[in-house]
SEDO-840724 format. One record per atom (N, C-alpha, C): x, y, z. Coordinates in steps of 0.1 Angstrom, whole numbers, plus 5000, padded with zeros to 4 digits. Each point is the difference from the previous one (the first is absolute). Last residue first. Example, Ala and Ser with C-alpha at 12.3 -4.5 7.8 and 13.67 -1.06 7.14 Angstrom:
2
512849785071/500950115000/499250115008/500349434999/499150125000/500950125000/
end
This chain:
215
559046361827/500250194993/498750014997/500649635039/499850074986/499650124997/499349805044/501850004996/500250034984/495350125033/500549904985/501850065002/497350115047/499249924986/500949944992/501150165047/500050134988/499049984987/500849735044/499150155003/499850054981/503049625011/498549915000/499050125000/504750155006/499849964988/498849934996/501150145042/500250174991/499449914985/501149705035/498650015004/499850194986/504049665010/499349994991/498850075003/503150055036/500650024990/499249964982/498049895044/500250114996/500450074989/497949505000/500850035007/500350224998/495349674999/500950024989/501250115010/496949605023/500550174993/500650004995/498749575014/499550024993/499650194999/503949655022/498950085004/498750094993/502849634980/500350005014/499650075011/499650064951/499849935001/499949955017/502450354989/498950054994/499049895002/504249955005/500150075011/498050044995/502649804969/499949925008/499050085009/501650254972/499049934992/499349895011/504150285010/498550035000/499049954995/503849844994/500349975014/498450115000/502049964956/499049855005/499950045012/501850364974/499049985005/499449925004/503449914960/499950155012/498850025004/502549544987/498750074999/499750125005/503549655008/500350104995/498750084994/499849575017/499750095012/500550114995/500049534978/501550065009/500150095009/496249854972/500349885010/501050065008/498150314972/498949985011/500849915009/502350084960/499550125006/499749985016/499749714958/501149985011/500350105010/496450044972/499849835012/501050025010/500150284964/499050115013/500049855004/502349914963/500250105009/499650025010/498249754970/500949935008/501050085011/496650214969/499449925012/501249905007/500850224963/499850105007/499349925015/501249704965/501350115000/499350085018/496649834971/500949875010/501350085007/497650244964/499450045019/500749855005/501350064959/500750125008/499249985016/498849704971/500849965000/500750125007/496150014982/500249905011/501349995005/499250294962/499450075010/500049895018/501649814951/501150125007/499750065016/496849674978/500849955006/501250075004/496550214971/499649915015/500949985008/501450154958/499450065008/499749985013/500449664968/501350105001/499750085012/496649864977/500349935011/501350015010/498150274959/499349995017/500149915008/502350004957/500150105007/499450015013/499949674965/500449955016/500250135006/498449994955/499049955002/500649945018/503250224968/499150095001/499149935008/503349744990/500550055012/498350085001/499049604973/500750084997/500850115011/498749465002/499450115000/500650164999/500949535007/499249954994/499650134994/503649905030/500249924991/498850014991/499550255042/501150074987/500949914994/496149865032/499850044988/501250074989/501749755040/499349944989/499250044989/501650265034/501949894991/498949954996/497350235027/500650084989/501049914993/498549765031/498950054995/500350014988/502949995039/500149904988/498850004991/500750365031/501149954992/499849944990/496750025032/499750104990/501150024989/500149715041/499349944991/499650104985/503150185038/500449814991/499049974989/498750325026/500450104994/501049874989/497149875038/499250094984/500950064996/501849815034/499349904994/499150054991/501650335025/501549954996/499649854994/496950275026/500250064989/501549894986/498149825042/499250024996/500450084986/502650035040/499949874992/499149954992/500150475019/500749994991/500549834994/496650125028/499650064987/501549974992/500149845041/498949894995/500050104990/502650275028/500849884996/498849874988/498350425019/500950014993/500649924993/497449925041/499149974987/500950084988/502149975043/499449894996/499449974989/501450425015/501449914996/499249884993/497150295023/500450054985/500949904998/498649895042/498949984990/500750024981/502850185037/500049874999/499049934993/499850475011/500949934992/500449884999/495450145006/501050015006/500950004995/495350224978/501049825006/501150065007/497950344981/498849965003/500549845008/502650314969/500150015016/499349955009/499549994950/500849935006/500850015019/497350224960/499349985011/500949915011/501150114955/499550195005/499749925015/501049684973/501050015010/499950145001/496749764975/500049995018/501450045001/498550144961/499250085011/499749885014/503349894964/500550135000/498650085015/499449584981/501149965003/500250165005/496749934971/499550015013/501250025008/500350294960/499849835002/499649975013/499350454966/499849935020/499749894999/502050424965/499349905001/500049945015/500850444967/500649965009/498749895003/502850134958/498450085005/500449875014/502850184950/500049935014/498950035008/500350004946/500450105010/499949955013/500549784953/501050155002/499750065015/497849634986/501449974998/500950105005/495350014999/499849925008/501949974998/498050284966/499750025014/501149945011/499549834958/500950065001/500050105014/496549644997/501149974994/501350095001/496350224989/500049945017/500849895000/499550164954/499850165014/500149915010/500049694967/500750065000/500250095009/495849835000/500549895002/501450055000/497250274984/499950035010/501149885008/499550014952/500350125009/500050035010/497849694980/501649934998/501050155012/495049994994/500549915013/501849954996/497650304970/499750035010/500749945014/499249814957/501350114997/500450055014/497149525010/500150144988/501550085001/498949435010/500650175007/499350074986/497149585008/501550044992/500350145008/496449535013/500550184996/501449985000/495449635000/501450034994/499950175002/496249655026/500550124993/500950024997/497449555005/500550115014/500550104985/496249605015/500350114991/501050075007/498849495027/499450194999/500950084987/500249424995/500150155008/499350114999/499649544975/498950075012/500550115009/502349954952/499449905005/498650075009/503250354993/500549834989/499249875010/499950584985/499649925006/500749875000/500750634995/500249844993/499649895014/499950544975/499449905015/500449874992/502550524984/499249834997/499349945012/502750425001/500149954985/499149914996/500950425045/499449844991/500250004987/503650315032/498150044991/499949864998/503350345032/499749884994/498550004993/501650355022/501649954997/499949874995/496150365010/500349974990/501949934997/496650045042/500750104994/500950044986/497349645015/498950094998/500850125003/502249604998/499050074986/499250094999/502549865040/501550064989/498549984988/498249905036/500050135001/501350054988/498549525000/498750095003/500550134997/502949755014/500249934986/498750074993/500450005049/501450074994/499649984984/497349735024/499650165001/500750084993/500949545001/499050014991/499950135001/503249875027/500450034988/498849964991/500349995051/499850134994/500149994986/500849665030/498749984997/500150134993/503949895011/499649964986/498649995001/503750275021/498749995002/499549944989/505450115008/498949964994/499149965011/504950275005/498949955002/498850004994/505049944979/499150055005/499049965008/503649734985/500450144994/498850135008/498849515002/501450035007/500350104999/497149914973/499049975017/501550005012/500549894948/500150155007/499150045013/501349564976/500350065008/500050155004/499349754959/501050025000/500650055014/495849844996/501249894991/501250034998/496050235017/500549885011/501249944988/498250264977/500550105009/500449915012/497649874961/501250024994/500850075014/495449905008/500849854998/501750034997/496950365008/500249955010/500949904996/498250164961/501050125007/500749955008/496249744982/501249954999/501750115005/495250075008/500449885006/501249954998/497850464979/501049925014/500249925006/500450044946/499050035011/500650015013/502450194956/500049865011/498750065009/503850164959/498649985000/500249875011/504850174992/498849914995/499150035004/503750265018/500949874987/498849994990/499050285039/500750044988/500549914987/497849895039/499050004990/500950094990/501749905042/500149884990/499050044990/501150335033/501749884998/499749884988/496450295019/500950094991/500949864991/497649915040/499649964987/501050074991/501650075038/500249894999/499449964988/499050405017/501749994994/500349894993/495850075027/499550034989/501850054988/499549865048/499749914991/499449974990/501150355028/501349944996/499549924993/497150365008/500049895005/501149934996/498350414985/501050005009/500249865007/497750304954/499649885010/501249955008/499950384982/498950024993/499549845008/503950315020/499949904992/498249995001/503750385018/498849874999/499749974992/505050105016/499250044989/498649945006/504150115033/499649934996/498650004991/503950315019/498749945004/499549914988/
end
């Protein structure tokens, strides 16, 4: 199970990520964070990162050093990680590596529902995700080929990543397409039959009774 955290907001990882290097207000947190793209890596609420930046001091993982002004801007505030927040910053981080925890892409909670279309609907819109995926997965190629002339391996791991995880579901999805088109699909002729008279066919009716196909 998963640790609680003193501030759990992912986007209290993300300051982590930069105020370790350097002392930084948050305006500039934001600036260093769109810059390196991490709005990609995670999901960011950037209206939340005054609050977030709020609750990591007032849980002591960050502290002020200075207000600073320049000109007619609003005063903004410099914080530094504490001892505290390096620590924590480490603990979840290693968390977050070592243990698997079960997650809900959307992709995964419509094909729980995927009986909801026809099979021919499914075919249809299968086929547009997977032409669709296969042009982000090109464009995510050449991406990576061009930061890894600029950029250490350590700093493309998560893209790596990315693109492995895409790349098996293209795989797995081209499967279940070809599946569906050829009719080898165990179960399409009820699925149909399901559709075509809107009962769920006998031989499936034990299984729609029982609840969860999960251990």
């Amino acid at each position: 199970m998963a640790k609680r955290r003193r501030v759990g907001n992912v986007l209290a990882l993300a300051v982590f990520s930069v105020v370790i290097q350097r002392p930084m207000h948050p305006y500039e947190m934001a600036s260093v964070l769109r810059a390196r793209d991490k709005d990609q890596d995670m999901k960011i609420k950037w209206g939340s990162l005054y609050t977030v930046v709020r609750n990591m001091e007032k849980h002591g993982l960050l502290e002020a050093i200075e207000n600073t002004r320049h000109g007619g801007r609003p005063e903004r505030t410099v914080y530094r990680i504490t001892d505290a927040g390096r620590a924590e910053f480490k603990d979840w981080v290693g968390e977050l590596v070592s243990t698997p925890e079960q997650e809900y892409p959307r992709f995964g909670v419509a094909l729980s529902v995927l009986g909801a279309l026809t099979p021919d609907e499914a075919t249809s819109l299968l086929r547009q995700r997977l032409d669709r995926m296969r042009e982000q997965i090109v464009h995510q190629r050449e991406s990576m080929a061009h930061h890894r002339r600029e950029l250490p391996r350590l700093f493309l791991v998560e893209v790596e990543y990315d693109l492995a995880v895409r790349e098996a579901e293209l795989t797995w999805v081209s499967t279940l397409l070809e599946e569906l088109t050829t009719g080898s699909f165990p179960g399409l002729a009820q699925w149909r039959r399901f559709h075509e008279t809107g009962e769920v066919p006998p031989e499936l009716a034990h299984i729609t009774e029982r609840g969860s196909t999960r251990d």
